[in-house]
N, C-alpha and C positions, 0 to 999 in steps of 0.2 A: 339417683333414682327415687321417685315419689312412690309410695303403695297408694294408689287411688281409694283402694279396698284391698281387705285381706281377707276376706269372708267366700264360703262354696258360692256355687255359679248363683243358689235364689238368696244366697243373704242368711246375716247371723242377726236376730232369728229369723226361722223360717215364717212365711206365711202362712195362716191358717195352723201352725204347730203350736199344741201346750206343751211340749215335753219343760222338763224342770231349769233346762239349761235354756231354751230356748225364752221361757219366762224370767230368766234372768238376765239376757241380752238383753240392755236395755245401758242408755247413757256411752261411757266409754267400752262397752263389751260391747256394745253392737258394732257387724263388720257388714259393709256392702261387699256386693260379689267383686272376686280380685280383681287386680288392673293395674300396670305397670306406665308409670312415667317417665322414659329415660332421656333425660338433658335434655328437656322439654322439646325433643326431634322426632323421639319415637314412640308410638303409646303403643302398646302388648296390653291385649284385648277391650274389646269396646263394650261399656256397661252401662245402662242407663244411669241416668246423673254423671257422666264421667267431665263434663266442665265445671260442674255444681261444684262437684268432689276435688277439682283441680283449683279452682278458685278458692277455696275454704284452707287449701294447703298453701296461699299464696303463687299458686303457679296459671297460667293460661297455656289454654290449647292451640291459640295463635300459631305458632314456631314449629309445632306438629308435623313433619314432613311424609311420616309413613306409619299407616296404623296396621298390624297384625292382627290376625284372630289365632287364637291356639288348641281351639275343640270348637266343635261343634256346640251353638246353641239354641236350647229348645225355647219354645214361647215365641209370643209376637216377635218381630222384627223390630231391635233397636234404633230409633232416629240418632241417624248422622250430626251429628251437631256441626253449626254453620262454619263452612273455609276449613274444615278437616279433608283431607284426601280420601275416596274409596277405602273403605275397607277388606283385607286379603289374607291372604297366605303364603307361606314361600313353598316349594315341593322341597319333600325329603334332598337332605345332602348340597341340595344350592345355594348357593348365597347370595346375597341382597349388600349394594354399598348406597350408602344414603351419601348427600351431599354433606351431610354436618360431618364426615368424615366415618362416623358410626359403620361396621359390615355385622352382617345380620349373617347367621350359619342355620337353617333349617337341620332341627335333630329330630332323628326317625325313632318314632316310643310301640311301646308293644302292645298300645293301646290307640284308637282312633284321638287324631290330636297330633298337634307337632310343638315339640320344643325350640325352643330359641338360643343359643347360642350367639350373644351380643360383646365384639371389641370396640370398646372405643376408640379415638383416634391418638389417646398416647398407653394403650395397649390393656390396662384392663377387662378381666374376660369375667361375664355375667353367662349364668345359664339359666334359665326362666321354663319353668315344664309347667304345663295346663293341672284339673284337678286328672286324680287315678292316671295317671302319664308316671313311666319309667321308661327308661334309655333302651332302645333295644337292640338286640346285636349281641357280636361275642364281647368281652372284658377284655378288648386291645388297651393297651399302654395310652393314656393322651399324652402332650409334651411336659404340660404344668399342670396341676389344681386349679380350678376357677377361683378368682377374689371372692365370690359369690355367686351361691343357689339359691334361688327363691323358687321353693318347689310344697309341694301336698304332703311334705312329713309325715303327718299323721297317716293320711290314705293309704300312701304307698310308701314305708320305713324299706321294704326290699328294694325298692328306684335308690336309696341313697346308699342301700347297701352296695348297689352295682356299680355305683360312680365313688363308692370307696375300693372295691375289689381293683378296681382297672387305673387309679391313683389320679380320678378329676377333680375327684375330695381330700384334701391333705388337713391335715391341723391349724391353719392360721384360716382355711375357708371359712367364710363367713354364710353360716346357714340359716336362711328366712326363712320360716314356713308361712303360707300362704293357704288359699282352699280350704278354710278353718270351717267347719260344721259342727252341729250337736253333738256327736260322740264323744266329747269331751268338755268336762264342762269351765268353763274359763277360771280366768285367776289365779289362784296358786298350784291346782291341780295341773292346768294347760302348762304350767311354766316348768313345772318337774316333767311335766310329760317330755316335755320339747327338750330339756337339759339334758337327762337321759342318753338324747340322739346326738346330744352337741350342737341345737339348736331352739332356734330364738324367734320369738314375733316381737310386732308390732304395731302400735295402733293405726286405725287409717290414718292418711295425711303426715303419715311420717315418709321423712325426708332422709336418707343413706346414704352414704360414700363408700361406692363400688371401690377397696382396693387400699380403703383408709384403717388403719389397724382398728380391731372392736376385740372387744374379753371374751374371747369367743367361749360358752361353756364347758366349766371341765367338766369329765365325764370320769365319775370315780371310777378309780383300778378297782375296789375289792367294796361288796354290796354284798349284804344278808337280809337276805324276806322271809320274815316269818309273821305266821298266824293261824288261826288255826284249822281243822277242815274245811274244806268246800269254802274257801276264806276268797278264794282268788290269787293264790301267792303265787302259783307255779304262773299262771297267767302273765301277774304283775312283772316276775322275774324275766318271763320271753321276752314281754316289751322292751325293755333292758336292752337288749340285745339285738333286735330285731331290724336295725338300719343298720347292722354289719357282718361284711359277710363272713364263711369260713368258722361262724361257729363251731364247737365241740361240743355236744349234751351229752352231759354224763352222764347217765343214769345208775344211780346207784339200789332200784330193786329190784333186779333181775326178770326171771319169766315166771316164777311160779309154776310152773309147770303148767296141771292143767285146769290151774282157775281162770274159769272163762270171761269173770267180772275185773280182776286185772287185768289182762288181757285186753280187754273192750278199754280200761282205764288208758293202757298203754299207749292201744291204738289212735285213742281221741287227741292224746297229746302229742304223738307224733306227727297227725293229719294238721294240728296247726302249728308246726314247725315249718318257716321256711325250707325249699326243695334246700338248699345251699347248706343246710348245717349238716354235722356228723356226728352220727348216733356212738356213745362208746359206752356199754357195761360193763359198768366195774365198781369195784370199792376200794383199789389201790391208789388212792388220792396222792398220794404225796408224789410218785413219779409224774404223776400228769402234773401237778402243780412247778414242779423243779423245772419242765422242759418248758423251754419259749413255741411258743406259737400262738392262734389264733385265742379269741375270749373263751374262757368255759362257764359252762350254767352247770353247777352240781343241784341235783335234785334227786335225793333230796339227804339234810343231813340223818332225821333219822331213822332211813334206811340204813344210813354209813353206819349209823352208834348200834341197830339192832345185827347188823352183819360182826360189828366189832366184837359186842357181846354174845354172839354165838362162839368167835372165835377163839376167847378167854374163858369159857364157861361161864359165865356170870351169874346163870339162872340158876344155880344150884350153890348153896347158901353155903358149904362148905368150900366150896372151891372158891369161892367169890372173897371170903375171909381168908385163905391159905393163897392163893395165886391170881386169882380173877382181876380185885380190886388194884394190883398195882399194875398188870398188864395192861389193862385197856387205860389207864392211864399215862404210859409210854405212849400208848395208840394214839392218845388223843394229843398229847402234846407234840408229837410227829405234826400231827395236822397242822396244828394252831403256828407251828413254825416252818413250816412248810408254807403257808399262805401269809406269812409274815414276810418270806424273802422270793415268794414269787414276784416275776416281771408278765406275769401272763392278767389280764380283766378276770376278772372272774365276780361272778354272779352266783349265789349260793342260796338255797331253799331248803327251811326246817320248819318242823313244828310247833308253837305253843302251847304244851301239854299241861301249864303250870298252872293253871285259872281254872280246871273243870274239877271232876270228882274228884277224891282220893283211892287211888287204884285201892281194891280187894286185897292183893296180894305183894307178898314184899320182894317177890321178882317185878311186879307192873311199877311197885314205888322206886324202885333201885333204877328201873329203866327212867323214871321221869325225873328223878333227883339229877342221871347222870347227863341225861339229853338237858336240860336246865343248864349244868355245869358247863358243857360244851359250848351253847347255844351262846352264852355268857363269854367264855375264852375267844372265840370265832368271833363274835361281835366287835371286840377289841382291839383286833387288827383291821377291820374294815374303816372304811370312810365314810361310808353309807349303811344306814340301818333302816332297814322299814317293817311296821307292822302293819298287816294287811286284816281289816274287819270289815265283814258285809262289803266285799270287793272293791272296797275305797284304804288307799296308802296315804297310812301316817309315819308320813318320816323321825324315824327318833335321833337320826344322829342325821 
C-alpha cells in the first residue's frame, strides 16, 4: 500500500492558513490530502495530483482497476486522470471482488463516509476509514485484528477505541494515522502524540506491507504528568488514554460539597471525557491498583497526599512530629508499591509545587516538601514522565 497523501481532505498546510503549524509545513512536513494505493489495483480516494503523487512514489496508475471515494468532497470536482475507471462507492455492509483477486467490504461509520475494509488475495486484512469516520454499530466480536488501520487517529482516538473494545485492534496491528491537520503540530510533538495510541505516520509516497511485521509503538504501562496550574496536564493525561476503551477516572477530590467553582471544575472535565470511561471517587488507590482491569487516569496525585494528610493529622505540628510523619509515610510507600507490581496502564496527574513561592506557613511547606517527595517516588516506577508548561509536553523520561 502507497500513502499518495497523508494530509486532511485541503492539505497540510492549509490554504490561505498562517496558523504556526501550518507555516511550518513546508518540505517533508507538508502532506497532500489522503489517498490510498493498494497493489497498484485499487486507489481509496481520488485527490487532485493523485498520478503526480503516484509517479514520484514510483508507482503508475495504469493497473488501477477500481477507485473508491470514502466521504464526501467539497470543492470543484476533481479531474479523472486519463484510463482510471469512474469513480464510486460501495453501499454499507456489501462487498466489491475486484479481478486482481482483492474484495473490498463497505464499513458503516457514525459519521457520513464509508469505510473500507480490504483482503487481499493471500488474506491480509487492511481497514482504511475516511477523515472524523469511526465504525458504527454495537462492539460485536470480529474473527481476527486487522494487519492494518489506516485511519484519522488524531480526530477520532474513540473510532480506534471501538475497534480495540470489539478486538479488530490487537497488539501486532499495524496503526497508520492518516487525515493529518494543524491541530498538531508535526515532528516530534506528532510522533509522541501518535505513540501514545500505538500509532504511527508516514511521509507521502511511503510504500507499506500490509501484514509484514513493523515495531509497532509501545505504549508505556505507567506515566506521570506533572506541571503546574492551568498547565494542561489533566488534558495531556486524557490524551493518553483516549483511543481506549473501558477506561477508569479516578478521581481523587471528591465533591466539596457546595462549592459551585469545583463543581463547574469537575463538570468541565467530565464533559470531555469519552461517553465509554468510568467515573470512580476515591483515594483508596492501592486496591484499584492491585486488581487487573481496564487503564486508570488517577487525577490527581495531590489530592491523594492532601486527603492522606488529613487522614494522619499532619497539619498540626505536634502530631506530625509524634505520629503524623511516619504514617503517611507507610501511605505513600503502599502507593509507590503498589504501582510498582500493578498489571493495570495507568496514567497518573500531579502538581509542580516546587518552583513557585515559599508557602507562608509550615503546614503549606510540609505539604510541598511531602508532594515533591512523592511526586519523586511515583516517578520512579513509571516509564514515562512528562512535564506539561504552557500546554506543550516535555517528556523527561
Amino acid at each position: 500500500m502507497t500513502l499518495l497523501g497523508t494530509g486532511a481532505p485541503t492539505g497540510l498546510p492549509r490554504p490561505d492558513c498562517t496558523c504556526a503549524v501550518c507555516a511550518a509545513a513546508r518540505g517533508d512536513r507538508a502532506r497532500a490530502a489522503t489517498a490510498l494505493l493498494v497493489d497498484s489495483a485499487l486507489l481509496l480516494d481520488l485527490t487532485p495530483g493523485a498520478a503526480l503523487a503516484a509517479a514520484r512514489a514510483g508507482h503508475s496508475l495504469v493497473g488501477v482497476r477500481q477507485v473508491l471515494l470514502s466521504h464526501p468532497h467539497s470543492g470543484p470536482a476533481v479531474e479523472l486522470p486519463a484510463g482510471l475507471p469512474s469513480a464510486g462507492r460501495v453501499p454499507d455492509g456489501q462487498e466489491l471482488t475486484l479481478i486482481s483477486g482483492h474484495r473490498v467490504r463497505a464499513v458503516a461509520l457514525d459519521s457520513p463516509g464509508t469505510g473500507y475494509e480490504v483482503t487481499s488475495p493471500d488474506g491480509e486484512r487492511l481497514l482504511y476509514l475516511p477523515p472524523g469516520g469511526a465504525p458504527a454499530g454495537a462492539t460485536d466480536g470480529d474473527p481476527l485484528p486487522y494487519d492494518m488501520v489506516v485511519a484519522d487517529v488524531l480526530g477520532r482516538p474513540d473510532g480506534l477505541a471501538k475497534l480495540r473494545a470489539r478486538g479488530a485492534v490487537g497488539p501486532a496491528t499495524d496503526i497508520v494515522a492518516v487525515h493529518i491537520d494543524h491541530d498538531v503540530p508535526p515532528g516530534p510533538e506528532l510522533d509522541r502524540r501518535l505513540a501514545a495510541a500505538g500509532a504511527r505516520t508516514a511521509p507521502d509516497g511511503t510504500t507499506l506491507y500490509v501484514g509484514e511485521y513493523q515495531d509497532v509503538p509501545d505504549v508505556p504501562r505507567r506515566t506521570l504528568v506533572t506541571g503546574g496550574a492551568r498547565s494542561g496536564k489533566s488534558l495531556e493525561a486524557e490524551r493518553r488514554l483516549e483511543s481506549f476503551p473501558d477506561v477508569v477516572y479516578v478521581a481523587t477530590g471528591g465533591t466539596r460539597g457546595s462549592d459551585t467553582e469545583w463543581a463547574e471544575r469537575v463538570a468541565a472535565h467530565r464533559e470531555r471525557r469519552p461517553g465509554s470511561w468510568r467515573t470512580v471517587e476515591t483515594c483508596d488507590l492501592v486496591p484499584l491498583l492491585a486488581e487487573n482491569g481496564p487503564p486508570l487516569l488517577i487525577d490527581c496525585l495531590a489530592l491523594w497526599l492532601t486527603d492522606a494528610m488529613d487522614q494522619v493529622g499532619a497539619w498540626d505540628d505536634e502530631r506530625w512530629e509524634a505520629v503524623g510523619r511516619a504514617a503517611l509515610r507507610h501511605r505513600t510507600t503502599a502507593l509507590v508499591e503498589a504501582l510498582r507490581a500493578t498489571r493495570r496502564t495507568v496514567v497518573a496527574v500531579t502538581n509542580e509545587v516546587g518552583s513557585g513561592v515559599v508557602p507562608a506557613t509550615s503546614s503549606g511547606r510540609r505539604f510541598r516538601d511531602e508532594l515533591g517527595r512523592l511526586n519523586a517516588a511515583f516517578a520512579s516506577e513509571c516509564e514515562h514522565v512528562l512535564l506539561v508548561v504552557a500546554g506543550q509536553a516535555l517528556p523527561l523520561r
